[in-house]
N, C-alpha and C positions, 0 to 999 in steps of 0.2 A: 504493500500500500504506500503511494506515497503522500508524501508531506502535504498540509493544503494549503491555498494558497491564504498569504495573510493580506484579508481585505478587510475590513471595517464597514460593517453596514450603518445606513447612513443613520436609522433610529440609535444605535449608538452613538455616535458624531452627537448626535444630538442632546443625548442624556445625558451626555458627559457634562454637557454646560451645568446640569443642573446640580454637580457635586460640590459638596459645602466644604469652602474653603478654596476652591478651585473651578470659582464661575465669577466673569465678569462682570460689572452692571451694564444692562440696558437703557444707556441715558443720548444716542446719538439720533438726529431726525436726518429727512433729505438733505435738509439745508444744509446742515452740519457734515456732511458727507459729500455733496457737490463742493463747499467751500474746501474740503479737507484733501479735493482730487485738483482743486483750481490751486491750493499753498502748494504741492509738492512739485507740481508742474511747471507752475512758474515761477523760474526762480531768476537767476543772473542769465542762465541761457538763454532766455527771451532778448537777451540784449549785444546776444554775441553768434550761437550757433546760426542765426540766420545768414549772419552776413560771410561767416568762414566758407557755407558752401554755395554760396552765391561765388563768391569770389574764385574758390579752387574748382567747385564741382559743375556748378549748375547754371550759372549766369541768370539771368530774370527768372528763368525756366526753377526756379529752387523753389516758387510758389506751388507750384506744380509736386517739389521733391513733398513741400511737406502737408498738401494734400494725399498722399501715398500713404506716407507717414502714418495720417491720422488714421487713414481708410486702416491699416495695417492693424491700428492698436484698437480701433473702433472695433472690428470683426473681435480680434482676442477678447476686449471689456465684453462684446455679447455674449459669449460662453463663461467668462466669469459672472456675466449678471445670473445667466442659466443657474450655475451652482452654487453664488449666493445666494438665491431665490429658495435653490431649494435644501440645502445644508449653510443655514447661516450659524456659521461656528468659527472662529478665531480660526488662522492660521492658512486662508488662502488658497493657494495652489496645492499649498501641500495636504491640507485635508480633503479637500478636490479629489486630489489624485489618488490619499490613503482609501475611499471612497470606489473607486473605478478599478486603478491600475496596479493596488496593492501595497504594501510595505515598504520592498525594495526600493520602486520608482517613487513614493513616497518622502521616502529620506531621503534621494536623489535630490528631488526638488527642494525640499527644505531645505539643505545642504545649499544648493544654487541660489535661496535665497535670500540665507544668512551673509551668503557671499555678496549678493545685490545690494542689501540693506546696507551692509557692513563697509563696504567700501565706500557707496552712496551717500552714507553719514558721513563717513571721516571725509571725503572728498568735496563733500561741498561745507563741511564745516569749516575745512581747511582754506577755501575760496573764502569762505565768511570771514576771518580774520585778514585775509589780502585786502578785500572791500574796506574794514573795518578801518585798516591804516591809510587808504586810500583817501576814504572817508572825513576820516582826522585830518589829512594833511592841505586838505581842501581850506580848511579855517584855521590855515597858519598855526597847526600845534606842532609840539616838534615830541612823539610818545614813540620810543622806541619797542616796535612790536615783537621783537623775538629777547631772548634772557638766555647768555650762553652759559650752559651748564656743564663745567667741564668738557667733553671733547662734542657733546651736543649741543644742539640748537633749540631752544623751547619756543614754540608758539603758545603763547598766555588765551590768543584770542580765541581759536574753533575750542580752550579748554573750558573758557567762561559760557561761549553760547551752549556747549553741550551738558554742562554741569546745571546753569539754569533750567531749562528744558525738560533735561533727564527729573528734577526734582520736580517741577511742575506736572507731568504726567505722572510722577507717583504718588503726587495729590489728588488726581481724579482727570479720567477723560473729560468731562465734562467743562470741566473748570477751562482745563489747556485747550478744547474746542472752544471755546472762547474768545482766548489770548488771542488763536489763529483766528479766528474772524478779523478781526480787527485787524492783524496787519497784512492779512489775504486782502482788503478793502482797500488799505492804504495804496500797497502795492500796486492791486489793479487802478487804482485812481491817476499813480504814477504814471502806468504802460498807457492808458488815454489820453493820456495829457503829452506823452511823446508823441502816439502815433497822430495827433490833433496837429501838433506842430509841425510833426512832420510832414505832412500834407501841405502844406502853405510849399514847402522844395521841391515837389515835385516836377520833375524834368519828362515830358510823355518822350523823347528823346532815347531815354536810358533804358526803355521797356524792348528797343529794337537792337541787336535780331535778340525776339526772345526767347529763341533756345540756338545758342550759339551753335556754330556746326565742330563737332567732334573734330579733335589733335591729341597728339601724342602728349600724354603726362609726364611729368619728372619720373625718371626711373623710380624703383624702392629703394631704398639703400642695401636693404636684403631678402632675400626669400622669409625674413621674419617677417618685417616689415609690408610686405605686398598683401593684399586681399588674401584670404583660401583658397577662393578662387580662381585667382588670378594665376593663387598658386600650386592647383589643382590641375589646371589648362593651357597655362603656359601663357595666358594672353597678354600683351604687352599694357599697361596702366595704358591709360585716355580719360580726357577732362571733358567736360560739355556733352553735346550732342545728349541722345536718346538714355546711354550709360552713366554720363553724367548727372543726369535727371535720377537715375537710379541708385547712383553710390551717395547721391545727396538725399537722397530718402532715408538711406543707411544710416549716415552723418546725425542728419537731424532727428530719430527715431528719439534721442536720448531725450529731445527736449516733453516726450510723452511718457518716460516711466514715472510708474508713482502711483498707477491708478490701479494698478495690482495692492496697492500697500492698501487703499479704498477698503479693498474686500476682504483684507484681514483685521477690519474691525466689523464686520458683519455679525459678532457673537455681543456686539454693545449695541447694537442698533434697536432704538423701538420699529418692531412691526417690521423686519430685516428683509421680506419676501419681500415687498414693497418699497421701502425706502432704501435699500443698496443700489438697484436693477437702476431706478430713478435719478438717486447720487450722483452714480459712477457714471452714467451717459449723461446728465446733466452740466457735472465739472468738464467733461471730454469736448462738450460742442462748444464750451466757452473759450475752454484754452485754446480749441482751433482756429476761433474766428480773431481769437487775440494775436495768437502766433498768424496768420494768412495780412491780417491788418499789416503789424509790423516788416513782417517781408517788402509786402508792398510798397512802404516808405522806405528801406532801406535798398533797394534795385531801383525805386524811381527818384531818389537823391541823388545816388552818385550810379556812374557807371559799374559795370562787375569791373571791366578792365583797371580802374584807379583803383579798389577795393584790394584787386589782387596783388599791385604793390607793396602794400603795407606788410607787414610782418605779422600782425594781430589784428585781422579786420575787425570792425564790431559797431555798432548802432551809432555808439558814442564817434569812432571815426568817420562815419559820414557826416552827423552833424558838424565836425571840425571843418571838413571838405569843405563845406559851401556854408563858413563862417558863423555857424551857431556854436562855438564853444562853450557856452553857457548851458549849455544843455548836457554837456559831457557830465557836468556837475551834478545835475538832475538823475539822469542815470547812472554813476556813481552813489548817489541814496538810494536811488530803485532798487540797484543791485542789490545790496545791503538789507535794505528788509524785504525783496525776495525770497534772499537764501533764509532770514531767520527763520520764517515756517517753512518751508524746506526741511533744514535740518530736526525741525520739531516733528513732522510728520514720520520721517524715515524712523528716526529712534521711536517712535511708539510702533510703526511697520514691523521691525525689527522684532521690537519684545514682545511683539502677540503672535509672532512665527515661533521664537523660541519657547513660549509657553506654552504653545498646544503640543509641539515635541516634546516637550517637558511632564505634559499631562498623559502623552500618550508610553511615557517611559523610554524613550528613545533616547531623550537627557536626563540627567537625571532629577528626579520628581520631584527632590525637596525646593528647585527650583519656583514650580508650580503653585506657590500655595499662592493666596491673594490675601488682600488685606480685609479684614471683615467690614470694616467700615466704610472704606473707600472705594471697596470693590478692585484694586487695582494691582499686577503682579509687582511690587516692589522689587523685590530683592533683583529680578530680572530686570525691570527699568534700570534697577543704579548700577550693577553689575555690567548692563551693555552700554552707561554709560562711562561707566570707567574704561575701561577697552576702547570705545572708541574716542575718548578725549587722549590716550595715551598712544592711538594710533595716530590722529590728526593733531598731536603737540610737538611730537617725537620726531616724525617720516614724510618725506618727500612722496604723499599719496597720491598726486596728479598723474602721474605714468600710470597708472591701474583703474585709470578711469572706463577704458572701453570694457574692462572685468566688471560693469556695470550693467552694462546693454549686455553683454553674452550672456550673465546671470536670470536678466528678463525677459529676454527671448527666448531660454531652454523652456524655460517656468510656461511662458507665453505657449509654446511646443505644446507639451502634455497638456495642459488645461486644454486646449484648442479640439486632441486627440478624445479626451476624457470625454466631451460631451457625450459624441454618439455611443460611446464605450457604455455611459451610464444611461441612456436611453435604452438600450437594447437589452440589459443586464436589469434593472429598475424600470420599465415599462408601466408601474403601476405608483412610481414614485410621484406625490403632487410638485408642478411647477409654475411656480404663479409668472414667470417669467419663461419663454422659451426662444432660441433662438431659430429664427425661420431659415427654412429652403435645409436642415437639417438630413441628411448629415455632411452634404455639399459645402455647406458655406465655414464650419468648423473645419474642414479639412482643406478650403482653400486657405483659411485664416495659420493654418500650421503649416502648411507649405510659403504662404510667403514670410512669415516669420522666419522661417528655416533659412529662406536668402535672404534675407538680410543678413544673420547670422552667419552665413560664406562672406558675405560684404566686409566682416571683419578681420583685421590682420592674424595672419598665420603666429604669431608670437603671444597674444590675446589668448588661442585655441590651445596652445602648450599651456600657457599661466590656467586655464581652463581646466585641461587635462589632469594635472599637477593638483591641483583643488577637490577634483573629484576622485584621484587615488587618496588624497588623506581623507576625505568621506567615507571612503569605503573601508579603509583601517578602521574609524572610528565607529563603522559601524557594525562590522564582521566583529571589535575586540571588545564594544561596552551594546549599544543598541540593540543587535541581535537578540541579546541573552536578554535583556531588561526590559524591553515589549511588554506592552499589557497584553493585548493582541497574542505575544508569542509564548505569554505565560498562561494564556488562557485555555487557548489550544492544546499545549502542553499537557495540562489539569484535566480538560476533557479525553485524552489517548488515554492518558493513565488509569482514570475512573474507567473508560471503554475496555481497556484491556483486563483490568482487576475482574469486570462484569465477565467478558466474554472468560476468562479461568476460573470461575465461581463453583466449581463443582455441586452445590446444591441447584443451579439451572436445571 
């Protein structure tokens, strides 16, 4: 006989919420969930990733990349709406997939994306104290931002954003859904008051030819360095044209993660069937039409060809181009409270991934417990935020940044896959939420996620590789054994087998 498979049915998922000492509060609405898809989303990238692949990739044509973009993350959020809809329980993808595709591919994705979260946090906290001194330096202060500590370097700033924050959501989602309103507000008020201005520059001029005709790209510097694919087929790099529209979809994919993080607070949500599905395509059409705005101004300001001289294109260098300096200024504070909900979202992302692992025995449990009164997993909150204050104080995290997008787009994969899995398997499961044209449009939605995912550098996919063999140590040498799931199993053979040698039968 063999072994069976460890799936998790979803009435379980569910009844787990309801274990004392290790259940959430249910205090988040639509609002609070659309607002909490628009803070992670938009952060400092709205003010940069547009104009980097307008300038290398795409030329005008990048409006184009990151309507793709959207269509790309829009398909995946509809199969996350499906399974928050219908397992609204902390923990995302990965409970999704513990749900469908079992244990193994389970802690795969968890794995992928503690790795997303984890780098996400440190990486834009780490931005957040670049801002921070930027910020300062604007009103003539003179505050040295790093404190050399013996043979290192400390960043004080991403250690203060994350310490705040970190203790703030271990006082209560509710409270820190709050904070972020307010500077998700600010913020957006900021991006209209850019894209308002920048409207008055526009040049109908700069919009032509709007998809430049394809040329040869700078080489890679190495086979690390080039696409997968590129370096899978041998094709030589090229900028513009029809692929260029396509690597700039790749490019700017980053400025949409986050809305996975959405649906791992689906286990705090009032009324979750309803207000996640709502949330998460709610926050998605606003960040689109924000991010499509802003493109817009920054192709019809300056040309791609001036953009692409620059060494760092970005929103704030066009305004320079055609003499709004003062606006660099402006966006310089955009930046800045951007990222700070930003960085608050991902760290609550983070600790409700960790603790449904944690509840399901895969880490260990004592993590799990919650606070009675607040409802909220402490010990996990300050634990990831230590770790990620001491990764983004410490370390030159910007290189590990596309280990961000590979993390989201595997995730992105299996949920995509998951849907018709638990259709077919659960045909009797209620879903207040379903994605249409099923099982077609999940599987187109996981095929193009997957290219993008080639779109990323061969070096990327080793740091990838590398990530997912220490998963697999940690999970063959502690996970394995400490399963609820696989001690349950376990419990049942044993009892099965005691019965079947009973000789009074």
């Amino acid at each position: 006989m063999g072994m069976p498979r460890r799936v998790k049915s979803v009435e379980q998922s569910i009844a787990e919420t309801q274990e004392e000492r290790r259940s959430l509060r249910r205090s988040l609405r639509t609002g609070d969930l659309a607002v909490m898809g628009v803070a992670v989303a938009v952060g400092a990238g709205i003010f940069s990733v547009g104009a980097e692949a307008s300038a290398h990739h795409a030329g005008p044509a990048v409006i184009v990349s990151f309507l793709i973009a959207a269509t790309v993350c829009g398909l995946a959020i509809l199969c996350y709406a499906e399974f928050a809809s219908s397992i609204p329980v902390a923990g995302s993808a990965y409970t999704f997939t513990y749900s469908t595709l079992g244990e193994f591919l389970a802690w795969i994705i968890g794995w992928d994306l503690i790795l997303e979260m984890l780098m996400a946090s440190a990486v834009i906290a780490k931005y957040w104290g670049v801002y921070l001194g930027t910020s300062v330096s604007l009103f003539d202060l003179e505050i040295p931002m790093t404190i050399p500590i013996g043979p290192l370097s400390f960043d004080w700033g991403p250690v203060v954003i994350v310490a705040i924050f970190s203790l703030l959501l271990a006082l209560g989602t509710r409270l820190s859904s709050r904070v972020n309103a307010v500077f998700t507000i600010i913020k957006v008020a900021i991006v209209l008051f850019v894209i308002v201005v920048g409207f008055f520059f526009l040049n109908p001029a700069n919009f032509s030819p709007f998809v430049p005709p394809a040329r040869p790209g700078p080489a890679a510097d190495s086979a690390w360095t080039q696409s997968l694919f590129s370096f899978m087929t041998g094709a030589s790099p090229s900028v513009y044209g029809v692929f260029g529209i396509l690597s700039g979809a790749a490019l700017v994919f980053f400025a949409f993660i986050g809305f996975d993080v959405v649906a791992t607070s689906a286990e705090e949500a009032k009324d979750p069937k309803r207000t996640v599905p709502r949330g998460i395509l709610l926050g998605l059409a606003i960040v689109t039409v924000l991010y499509v705005l802003v493109t817009i101004v920054i192709t019809g300001m300056v040309s791609y060809t001036e953009l692409a001289k620059l060494e760092a294109p970005s929103l704030a260098s066009a305004f320079e181009l055609v003499g709004a300096t003062w606006a660099a200024q402006v966006i310089s504070i955009g930046s800045l409270v951007g990222l700070t909900t930003v960085v608050m979202v991902l760290l609550l992302g983070l600790a409700r991934v960790v603790f449904a692992m944690s509840r399901d025995g895969l880490l260990p449990r004592g993590l799990s417990v919650t606070d009675p009164k607040r409802g909220t997993p402490v010990r996990i909150q300050l634990i990831v935020g230590v770790i990620i204050a001491i990764i983004a104080g410490f370390t030159d995290v910007q290189v590990l940044g596309d280990m961000i997008n590979i993390g989201t787009l595997s995730a992105f994969v299996l949920v995509c896959i998951g849907v018709p899995i638990l259709r077919r398997t659960r045909p009797d499961l209620q879903r207040p939420f379903m994605v249409p044209f099923s099982p077609w449009l999940p599987w187109i939605a996981a095929l193009a996620c997957f290219w993008l995912m080639l779109n990323l550098s061969t070096e990327t996919w080793l740091r990838f590789a590398i990530w997912l063999a220490l998963g697999l140590i940690v999970y063959f040498g502690y996970s394995r054994r400490h399963s609820i799931i696989g001690q349950e199993l376990a419990a049942d053979m044993k009892s099965g087998a005691r019965t079947l040698g009973d000789p009074g039968r």
